[in-house]
TORVOVO-894356 format. One record per residue: x, y, z negated of N, C-alpha, C in turn; residue in one letter. Coordinates in steps of 0.02 Angstrom, whole numbers, plus 50000, padded with zeros to 5 digits. Example, Ala and Ser with C-alpha at 12.3 -4.5 7.8 and 13.67 -1.06 7.14 Angstrom:
506604971649610506154977549610506604983549610a506424988849646506844994749643506455000249606s
***
This chain:
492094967949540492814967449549492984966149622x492544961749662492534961149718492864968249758x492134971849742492124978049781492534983149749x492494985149717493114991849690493954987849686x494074980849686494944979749656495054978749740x494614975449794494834973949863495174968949847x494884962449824495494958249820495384956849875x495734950249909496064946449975495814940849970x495964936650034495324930550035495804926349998x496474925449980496844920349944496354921849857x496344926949845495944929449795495134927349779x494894926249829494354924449832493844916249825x494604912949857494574905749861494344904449785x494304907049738494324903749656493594909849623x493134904549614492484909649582492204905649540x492344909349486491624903849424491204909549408x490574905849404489884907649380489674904749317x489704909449263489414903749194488584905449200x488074900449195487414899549164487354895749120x487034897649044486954893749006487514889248975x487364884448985487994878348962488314874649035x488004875749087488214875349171488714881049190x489284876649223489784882649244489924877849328x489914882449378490254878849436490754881749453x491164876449472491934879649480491884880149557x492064886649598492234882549678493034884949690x493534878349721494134880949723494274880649788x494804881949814495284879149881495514872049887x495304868849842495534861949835494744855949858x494494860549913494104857449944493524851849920x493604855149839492814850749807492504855949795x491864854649757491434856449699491364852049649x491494856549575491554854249521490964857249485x490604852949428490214854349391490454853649322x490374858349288490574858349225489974860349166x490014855249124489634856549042490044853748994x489704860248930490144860048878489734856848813x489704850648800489404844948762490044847248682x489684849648646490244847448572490794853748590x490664860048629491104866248634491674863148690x491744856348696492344854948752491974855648816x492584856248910492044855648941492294849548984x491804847949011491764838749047491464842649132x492034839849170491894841949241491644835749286x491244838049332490994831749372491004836049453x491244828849488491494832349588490664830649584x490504836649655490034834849689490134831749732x489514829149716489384822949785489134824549834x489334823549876489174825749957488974821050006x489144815849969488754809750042488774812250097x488144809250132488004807950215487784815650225x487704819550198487474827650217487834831550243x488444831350206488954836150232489534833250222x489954834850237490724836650249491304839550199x491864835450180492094841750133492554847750165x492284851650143492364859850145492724864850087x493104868950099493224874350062492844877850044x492514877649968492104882649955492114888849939x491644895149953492004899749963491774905849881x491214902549874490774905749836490074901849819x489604904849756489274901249743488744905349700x488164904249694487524905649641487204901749623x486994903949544486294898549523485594899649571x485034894949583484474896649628483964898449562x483374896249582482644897249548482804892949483x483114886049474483094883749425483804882049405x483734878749339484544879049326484704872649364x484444867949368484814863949406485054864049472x484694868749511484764871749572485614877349595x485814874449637486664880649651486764876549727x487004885649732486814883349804487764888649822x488164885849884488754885349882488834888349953x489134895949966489464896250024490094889850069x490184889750125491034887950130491384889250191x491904886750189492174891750239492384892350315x491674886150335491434884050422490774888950424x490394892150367489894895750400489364894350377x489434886750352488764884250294488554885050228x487954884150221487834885850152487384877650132x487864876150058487694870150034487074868749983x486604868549981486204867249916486214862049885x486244862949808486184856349776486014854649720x485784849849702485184849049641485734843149601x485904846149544486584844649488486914844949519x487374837749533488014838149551487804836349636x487164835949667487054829949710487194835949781x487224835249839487294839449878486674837249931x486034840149945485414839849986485324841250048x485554845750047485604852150120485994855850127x486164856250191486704861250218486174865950267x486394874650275486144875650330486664882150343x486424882250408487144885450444486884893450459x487254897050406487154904850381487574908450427x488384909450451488644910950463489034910350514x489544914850555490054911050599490494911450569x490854907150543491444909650509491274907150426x491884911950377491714908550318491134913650278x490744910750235490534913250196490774917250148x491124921350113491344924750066491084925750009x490344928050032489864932949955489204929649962x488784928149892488084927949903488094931249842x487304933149853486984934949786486374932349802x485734931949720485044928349732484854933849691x484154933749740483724938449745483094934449666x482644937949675482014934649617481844932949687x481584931649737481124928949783481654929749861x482164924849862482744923849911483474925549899x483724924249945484544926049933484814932549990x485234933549978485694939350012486504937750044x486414936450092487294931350110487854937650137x488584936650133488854939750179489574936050204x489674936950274490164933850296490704937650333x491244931050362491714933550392491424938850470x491074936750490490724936550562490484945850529x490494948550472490184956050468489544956050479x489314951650436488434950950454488204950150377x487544953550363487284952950306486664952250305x486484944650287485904941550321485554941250255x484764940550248484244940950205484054931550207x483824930050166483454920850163482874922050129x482614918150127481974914450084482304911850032x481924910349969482154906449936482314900549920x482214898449975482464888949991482844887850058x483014892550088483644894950127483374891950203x482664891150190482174887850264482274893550313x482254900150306482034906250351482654910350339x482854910850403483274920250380482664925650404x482984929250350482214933350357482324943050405x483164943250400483294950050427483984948150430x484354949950462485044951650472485564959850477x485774960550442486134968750461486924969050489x487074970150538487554970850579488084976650546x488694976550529488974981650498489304985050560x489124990050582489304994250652489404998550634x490005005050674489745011050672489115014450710x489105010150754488265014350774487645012850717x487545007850688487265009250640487355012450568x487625016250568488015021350507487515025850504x487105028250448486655031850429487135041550444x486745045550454487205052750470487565054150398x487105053550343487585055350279488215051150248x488335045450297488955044250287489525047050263x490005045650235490555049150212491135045450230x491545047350285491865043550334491795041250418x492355034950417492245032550482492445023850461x492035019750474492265012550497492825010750517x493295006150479493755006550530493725001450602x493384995850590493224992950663492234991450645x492084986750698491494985250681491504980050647x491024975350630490934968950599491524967050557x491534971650527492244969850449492034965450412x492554958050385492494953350356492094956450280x491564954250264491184956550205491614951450159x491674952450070491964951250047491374948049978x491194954849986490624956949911489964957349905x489544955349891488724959749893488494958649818x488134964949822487674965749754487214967349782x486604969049730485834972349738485684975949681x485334982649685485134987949638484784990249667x484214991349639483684997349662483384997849739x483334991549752483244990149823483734991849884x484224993749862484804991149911485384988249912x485504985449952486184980349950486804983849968x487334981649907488024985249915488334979549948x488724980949985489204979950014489874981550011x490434976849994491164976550002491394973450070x491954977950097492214973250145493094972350151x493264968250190493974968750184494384973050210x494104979150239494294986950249494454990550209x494014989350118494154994050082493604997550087x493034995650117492395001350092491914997750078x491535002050056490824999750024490405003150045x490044998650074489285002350105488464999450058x488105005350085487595001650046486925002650106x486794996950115486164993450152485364996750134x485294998150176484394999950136483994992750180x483554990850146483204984450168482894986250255x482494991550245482484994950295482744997750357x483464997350366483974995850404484725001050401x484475006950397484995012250386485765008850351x486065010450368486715009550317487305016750308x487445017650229487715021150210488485019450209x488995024050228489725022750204489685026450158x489765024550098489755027550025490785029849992x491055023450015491965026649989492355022950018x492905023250049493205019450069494055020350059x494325015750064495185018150054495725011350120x496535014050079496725006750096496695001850069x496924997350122496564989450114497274986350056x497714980550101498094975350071498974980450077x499144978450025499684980850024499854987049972x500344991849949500454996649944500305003949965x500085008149939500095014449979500605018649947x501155021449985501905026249969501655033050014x501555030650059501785040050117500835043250102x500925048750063500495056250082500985061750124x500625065850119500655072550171500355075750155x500125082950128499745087750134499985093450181x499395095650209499475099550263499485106250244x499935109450280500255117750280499975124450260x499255121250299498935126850300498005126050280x497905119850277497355116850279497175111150230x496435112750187496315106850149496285099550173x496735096350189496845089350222497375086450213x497555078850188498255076250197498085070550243x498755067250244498685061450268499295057650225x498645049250231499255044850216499415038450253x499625034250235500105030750279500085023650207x500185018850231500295011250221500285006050222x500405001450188500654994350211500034991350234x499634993950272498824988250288498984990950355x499504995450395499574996350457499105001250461x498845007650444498395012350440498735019150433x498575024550469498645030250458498015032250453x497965038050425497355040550394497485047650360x496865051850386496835058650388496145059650336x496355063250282495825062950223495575070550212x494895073250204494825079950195494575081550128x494985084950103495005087050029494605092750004x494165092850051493585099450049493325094349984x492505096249967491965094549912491895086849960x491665086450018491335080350062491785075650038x492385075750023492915071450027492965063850060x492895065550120492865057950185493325059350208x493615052250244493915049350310493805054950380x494195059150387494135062250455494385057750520x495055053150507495265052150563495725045150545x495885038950584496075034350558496335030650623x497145028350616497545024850667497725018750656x497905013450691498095007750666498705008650701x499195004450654499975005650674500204998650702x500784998050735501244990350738501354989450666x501564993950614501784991050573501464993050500x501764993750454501534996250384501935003850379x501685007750354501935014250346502315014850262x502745017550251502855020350191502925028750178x503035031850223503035039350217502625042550273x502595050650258502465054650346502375060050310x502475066350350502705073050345502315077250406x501975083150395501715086050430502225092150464x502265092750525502605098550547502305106850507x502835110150507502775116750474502005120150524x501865120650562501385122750593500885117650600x501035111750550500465106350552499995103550614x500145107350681499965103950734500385095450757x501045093650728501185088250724501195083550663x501175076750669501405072550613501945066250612x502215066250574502805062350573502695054750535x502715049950552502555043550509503395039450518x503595036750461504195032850438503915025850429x503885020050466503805014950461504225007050452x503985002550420504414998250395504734994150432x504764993050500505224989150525505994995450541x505925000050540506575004450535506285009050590x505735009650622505775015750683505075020250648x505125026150671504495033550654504235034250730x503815036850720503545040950789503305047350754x503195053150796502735055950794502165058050826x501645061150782500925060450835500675067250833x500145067350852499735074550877499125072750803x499335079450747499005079650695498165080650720x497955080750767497345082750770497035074050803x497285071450834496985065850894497365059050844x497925060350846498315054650809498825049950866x498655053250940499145050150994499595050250983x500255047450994501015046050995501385052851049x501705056351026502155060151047502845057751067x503015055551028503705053251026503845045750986x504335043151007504385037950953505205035550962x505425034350902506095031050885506115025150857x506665019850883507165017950824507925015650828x508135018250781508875018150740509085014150713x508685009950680508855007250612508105002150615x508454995850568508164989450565507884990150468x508004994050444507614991750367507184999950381x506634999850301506055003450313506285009850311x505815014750335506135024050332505825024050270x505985026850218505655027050146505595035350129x505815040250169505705048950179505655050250259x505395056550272505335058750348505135065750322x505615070250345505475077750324505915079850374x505095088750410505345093450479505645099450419x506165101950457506435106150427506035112650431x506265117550393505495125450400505515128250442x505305131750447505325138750496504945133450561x505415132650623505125132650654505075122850672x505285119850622505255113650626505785110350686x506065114450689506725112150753506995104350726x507045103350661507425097150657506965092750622x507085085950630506635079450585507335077150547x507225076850490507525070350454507415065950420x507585059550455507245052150417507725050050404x507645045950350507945042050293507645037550280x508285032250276507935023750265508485020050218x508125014550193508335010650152509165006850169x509245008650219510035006150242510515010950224x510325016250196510935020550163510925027150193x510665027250245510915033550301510195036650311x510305042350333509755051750344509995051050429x509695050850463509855050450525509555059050549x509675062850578509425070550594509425070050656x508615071350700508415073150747508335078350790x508465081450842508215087450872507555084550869x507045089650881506235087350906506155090850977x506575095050984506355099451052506615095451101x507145090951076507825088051132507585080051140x507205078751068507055070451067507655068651054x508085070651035508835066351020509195066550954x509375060250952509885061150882510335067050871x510385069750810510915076050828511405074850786x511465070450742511765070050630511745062250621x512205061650567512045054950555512355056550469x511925055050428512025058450354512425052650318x513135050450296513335045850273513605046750216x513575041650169514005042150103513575039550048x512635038850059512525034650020512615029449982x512505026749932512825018949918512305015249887x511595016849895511045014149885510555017149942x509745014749944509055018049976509235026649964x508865027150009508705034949999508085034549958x507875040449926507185040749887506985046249899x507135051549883506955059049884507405064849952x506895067849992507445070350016506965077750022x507405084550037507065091050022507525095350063x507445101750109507655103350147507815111350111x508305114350118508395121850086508005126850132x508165133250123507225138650171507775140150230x508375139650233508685142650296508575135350347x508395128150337508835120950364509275121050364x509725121950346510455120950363510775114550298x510145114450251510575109650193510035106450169x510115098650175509865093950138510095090850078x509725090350013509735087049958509495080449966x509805076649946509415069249966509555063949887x509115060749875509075054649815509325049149816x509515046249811509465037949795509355032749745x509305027349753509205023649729509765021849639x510305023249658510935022549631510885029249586x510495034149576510545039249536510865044849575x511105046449636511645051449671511215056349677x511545062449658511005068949708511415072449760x511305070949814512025070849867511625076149896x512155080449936512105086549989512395085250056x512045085950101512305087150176512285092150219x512475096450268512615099250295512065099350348x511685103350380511145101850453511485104850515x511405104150584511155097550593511645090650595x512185091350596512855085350601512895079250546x512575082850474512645077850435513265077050392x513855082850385514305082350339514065083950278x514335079850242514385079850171514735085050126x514305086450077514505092650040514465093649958x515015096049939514955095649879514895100649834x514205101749818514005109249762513905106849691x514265111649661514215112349583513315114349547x513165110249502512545110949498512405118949455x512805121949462512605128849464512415133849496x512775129749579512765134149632511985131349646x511945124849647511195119849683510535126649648x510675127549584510005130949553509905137349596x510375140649599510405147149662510345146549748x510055140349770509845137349808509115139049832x508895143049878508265143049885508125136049918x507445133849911507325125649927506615126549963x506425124450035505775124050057505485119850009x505725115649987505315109749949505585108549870x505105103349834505655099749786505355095249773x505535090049786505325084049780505845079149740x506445081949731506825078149690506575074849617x506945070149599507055068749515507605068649478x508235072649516508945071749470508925079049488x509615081049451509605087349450509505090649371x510125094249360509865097849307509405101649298x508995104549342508305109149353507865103949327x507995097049331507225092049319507585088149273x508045087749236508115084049182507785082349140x507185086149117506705084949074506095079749079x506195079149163505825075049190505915065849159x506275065449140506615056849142506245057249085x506235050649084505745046749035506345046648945x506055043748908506205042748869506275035048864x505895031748867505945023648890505835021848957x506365018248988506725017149053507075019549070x507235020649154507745025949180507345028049209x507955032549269507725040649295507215037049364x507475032549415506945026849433506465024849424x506215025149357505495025149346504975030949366x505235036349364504995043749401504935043549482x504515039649509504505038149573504435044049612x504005049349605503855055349638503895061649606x504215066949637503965073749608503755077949665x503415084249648503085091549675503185097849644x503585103149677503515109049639503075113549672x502585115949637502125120049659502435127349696x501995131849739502205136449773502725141349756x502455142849700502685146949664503455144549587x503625139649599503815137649555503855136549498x503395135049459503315135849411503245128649382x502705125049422502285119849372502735113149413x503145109149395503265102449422502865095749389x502285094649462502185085749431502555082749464x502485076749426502615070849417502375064149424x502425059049442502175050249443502445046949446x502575042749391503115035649378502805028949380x503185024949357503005017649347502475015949303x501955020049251501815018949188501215021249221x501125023049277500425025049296500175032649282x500695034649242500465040349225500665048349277x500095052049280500165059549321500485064149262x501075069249251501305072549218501485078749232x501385085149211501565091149223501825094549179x502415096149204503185098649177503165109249202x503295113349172503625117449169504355119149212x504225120149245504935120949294505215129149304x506005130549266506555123049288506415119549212x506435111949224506365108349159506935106549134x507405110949114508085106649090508105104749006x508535100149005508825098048929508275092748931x508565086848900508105081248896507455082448860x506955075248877506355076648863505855082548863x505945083648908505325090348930504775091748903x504355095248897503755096848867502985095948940x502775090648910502335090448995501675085248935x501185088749003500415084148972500455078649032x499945073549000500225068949049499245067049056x499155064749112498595062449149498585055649172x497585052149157497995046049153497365043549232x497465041149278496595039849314496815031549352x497765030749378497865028049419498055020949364x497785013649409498035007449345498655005749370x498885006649411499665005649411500135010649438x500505008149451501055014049458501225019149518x501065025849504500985031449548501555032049592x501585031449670502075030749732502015038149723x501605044249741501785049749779501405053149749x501555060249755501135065649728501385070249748x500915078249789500985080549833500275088949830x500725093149811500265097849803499905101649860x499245104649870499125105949915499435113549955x499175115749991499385121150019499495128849977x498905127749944498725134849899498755133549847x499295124849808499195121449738498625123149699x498105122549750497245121249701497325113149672x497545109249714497385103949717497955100249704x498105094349655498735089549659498265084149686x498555080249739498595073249768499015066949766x498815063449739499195058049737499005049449735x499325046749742499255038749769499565034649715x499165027849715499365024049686499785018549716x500145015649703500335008449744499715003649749x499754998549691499484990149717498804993649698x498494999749682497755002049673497495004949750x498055005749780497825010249864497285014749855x497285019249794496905022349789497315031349801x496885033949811497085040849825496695046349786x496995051649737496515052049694496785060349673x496315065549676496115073149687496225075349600x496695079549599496575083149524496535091449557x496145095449513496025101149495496695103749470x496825110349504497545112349434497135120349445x496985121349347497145127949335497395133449311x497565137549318498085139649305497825144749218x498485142349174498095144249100497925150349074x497475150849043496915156949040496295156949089x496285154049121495975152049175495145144149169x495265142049127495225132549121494545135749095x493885130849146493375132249106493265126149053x492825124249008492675122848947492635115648964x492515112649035491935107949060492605100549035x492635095849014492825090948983493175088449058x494065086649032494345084749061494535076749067x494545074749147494465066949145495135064249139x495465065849094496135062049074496155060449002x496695055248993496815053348918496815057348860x497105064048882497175068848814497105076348854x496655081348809496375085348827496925086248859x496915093948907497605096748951497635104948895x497265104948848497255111548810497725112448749x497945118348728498555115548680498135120448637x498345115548561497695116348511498455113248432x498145115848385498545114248315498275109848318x497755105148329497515097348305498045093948330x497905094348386498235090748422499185089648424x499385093448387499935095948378500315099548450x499915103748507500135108548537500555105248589x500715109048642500835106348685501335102748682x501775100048659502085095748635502055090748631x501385088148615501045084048574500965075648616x501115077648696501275072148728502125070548709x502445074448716503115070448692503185067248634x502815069248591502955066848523502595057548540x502145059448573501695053048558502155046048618x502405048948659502835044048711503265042648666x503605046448617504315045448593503995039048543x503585038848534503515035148467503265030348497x502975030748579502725022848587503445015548609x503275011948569503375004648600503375001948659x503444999248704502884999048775502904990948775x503474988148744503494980248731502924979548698x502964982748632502564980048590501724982648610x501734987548646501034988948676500574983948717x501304980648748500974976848794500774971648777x500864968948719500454962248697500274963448613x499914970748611499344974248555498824970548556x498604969048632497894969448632497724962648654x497094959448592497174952648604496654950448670x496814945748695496504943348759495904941448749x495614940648689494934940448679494644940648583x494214940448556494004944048506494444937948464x494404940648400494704933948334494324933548283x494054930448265493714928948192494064923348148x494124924348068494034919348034494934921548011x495164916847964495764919047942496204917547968x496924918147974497454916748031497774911147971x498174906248005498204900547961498734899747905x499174904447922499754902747863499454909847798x498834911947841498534917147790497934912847716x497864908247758497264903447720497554899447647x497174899947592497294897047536497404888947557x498014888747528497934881747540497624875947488x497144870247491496864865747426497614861147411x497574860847345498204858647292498174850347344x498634846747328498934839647354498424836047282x498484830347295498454825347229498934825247159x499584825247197500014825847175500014833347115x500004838647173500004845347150499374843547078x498714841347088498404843447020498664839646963x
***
């Protein structure tokens, strides 16, 4: 959990280890506790630390060779040994805090803040090797790039003679004893991820978020880290220029820049506005205009050739959410928060008012909307239209996904009108899907999770087409009479609960009879 959830060091401060009928607690509350469970209750005892050491935040902990033996990271750099509750020895492992151990059959395995992953003996007398987490030491079959050197380690395991590694970057490497080190996967770190990008012409997006990271991902088979920026701030959106030699990033203190899609240098940079840009979209053709949109109500419209404000889009009365440019520029569709599907004028920014008959006869570079009678089908059945955080219409128009609050990936038939649509739904992300974003030649849907910062590749094929090979989602994507046909996802949403789903499943197993179920024995009285 360490290594695949990325938790955070507030996260980390709290680790129990059960052995046997021995459990040690280590908290932020600057003890060690020993716990046994005498008669199924459990009875805790502080360690004692006497004249040896110091009290410390502990950071982490393992059983040693015997059970009475546990031995305790903390978070000056030392490592505590101690026999029961008693504390023996300290010896000094680290600079910084300890985070991770694991025990070997014949020594231990440490890792710290300092990005060092040091080898012991089994009585913690000898370090026996140390491994430096560098990019110069990065084995060639890496998959990726580091984002600095000596990244706070978080995690370690051992399998098969090499040591995995978590760090607080978001990747996992794996150690050969021998020295090599592999970058095996990596993502974002703390925070949210909202802004993708797929590029115009080329298998590659980029995304953008709250860990202050831009990042350029290649969606070939290799699927690594090509290219990676650190920002002033946290990102929520970014948009590739129509000729994809530029990129556009929308960031949360209220200003964008743009950069050079290949290097990641700063071209330009703005700001307007004091709350986050939550859209950033170049208009087609020849990308003459930028328009960003932020959470203060207003689409602000840029020249790019001039560097200057040109528009100022007003009349919102909530965030912007969705915004999509028509194939001439001259007209923006824009979302909000408040349910509006408002029209503006390019480049000045007047406001305009089309009948949603005329909107369908609208050619559109994009569609990224969720209102609209063309996507009505889209809205949920339980919640609102808000819960539909992202949409994509493929090249050709045909196929619209989808990603809401429920975690779930969905593909709709477009235009999807009249409520409840007919769509299969895909399940990979554990919380709730920010963005989704088809690729150039819609081989590929891309999309992001929020609090998972995961970024995650589906296949789309097109039907008649689908080979046999077992699909990694909740319910086949094939429409079949068992199943009751493609349909067969609406039927099954309509009928779910989501209250009552959410507390189905009990928090741990039950045996024996539930009590107002149990015979009751007669009173005295009663016989």
């Amino acid at each position: 959990l360490g290594i695949m959830g990325g938790l955070k060091e507030k996260d980390l401060l709290l680790w129990v280890r059960l052995y046997s009928s021995w459990k040690i607690v280590l908290s932020s509350c600057l003890m060690t506790c020993f716990w046994s469970e005498p008669g199924g209750g459990l009875i805790g005892r502080k360690g004692c630390i006497g004249a040896l050491g110091r009290t410390d935040t502990m950071m982490c902990a393992v059983y040693g060779w015997t059970e009475e033996m546990a031995f305790s990271g903390t978070s000056t750099g030392d490592v505590c040994i101690w026999r029961d509750v008693f504390l023996i020895k300290t010896v000094k492992a680290h600079d910084g805090p300890v985070f991770s151990m694991h025990a070997l059959e014949k020594g231990f395995v440490t890792g710290g803040k300092d990005g060092v992953v040091a080898l012991w003996d089994d009585t913690f007398e000898r370090c026996l090797k140390t491994y430096a987490i560098k990019r110069a030491a990065l084995a060639p079959g890496s998959k990726g790039l580091l984002l600095e050197d000596n990244p706070s380690i978080r995690a370690i395991s051992l399998g098969h003679g090499h040591i995995l590694v978590g760090t607080k970057n978001g990747e996992i490497l794996e150690v050969d004893k021998s020295g090599p080190i592999t970058l095996l996967v990596q993502g974002h770190m703390e925070g949210e991820v909202w802004g993708l990008a797929t590029h115009p012409h080329l298998p590659i997006c980029a995304t953008v978020s709250d860990d202050k990271t831009l990042r350029i991902w290649d969606l070939s088979p290799s699927h690594c880290m090509l290219a990676v920026r650190k920002l002033k701030k946290g990102g929520r959106c970014c948009c590739f220029s129509p000729d994809g030699k530029a990129l556009a990033v929308g960031l949360n203190d209220g200003s964008f820049l743009i950069v050079n899609a290949d290097t990641l240098e700063d071209l330009v940079s703005f700001q307007h506005r004091k709350d986050v840009i939550s859209e950033i979209r170049f208009s087609p053709g020849a990308g003459k205009y930028l328009a960003v949109a932020s959470c203060d109500n207003f689409v602000d419209i840029y020249n790019v050739m001039s560097s200057k404000r040109v528009g100022i889009c007003k009349g919102a009365s909530s965030y912007i959410t969705h915004m999509d440019w028509d194939i001439r520029g001259k007209l923006l569709q824009v979302n909000t928060g408040a349910k509006e599907q408002l029209f503006f004028e390019a480049p000045r920014g007047k406001k305009q008012t089309i009948p949603s008959l005329e909107v369908e006869k609208i050619g559109w570079a994009s569609w990224t909307s969720v209102l609209g009678s063309c996507c009505e089908g889209i809205w949920p059945i339980i919640g609102e239209v808000t819960d539909v955080t992202a949409s994509c219409l493929t090249s050709d128009s045909k196929v619209l996904a989808t990603g809401d609050d429920f975690g779930f990936v969905k593909l709709f038939r477009y235009p999807a009108k009249g409520k409840f649509g007919k769509f299969k739904r895909y399940v990979a992300h554990s919380t709730h899907v920010t963005n989704v974003r088809w690729t150039y030649d819609d081989g590929l849907l891309v999309t992001v999770g929020g609090a998972d910062t995961s970024l995650m590749l589906w296949t789309y094929e097109m039907e008649g087409h689908r080979d046999s090979r077992q699909c990694d989602s909740e319910e086949s994507d094939l429409d079949s009479e068992e199943d009751g046909g493609y349909d067969s996802d609406v039927t099954r949403e309509n009928e779910i609960n989501y209250t009552i789903k959410a507390l189905s499943t009990n928090i741990r197993p039950m045996f024996g009879i539930k009590p107002h179920l149990q015979q009751k024995e007669p009173t005295l009285d009663e016989r």
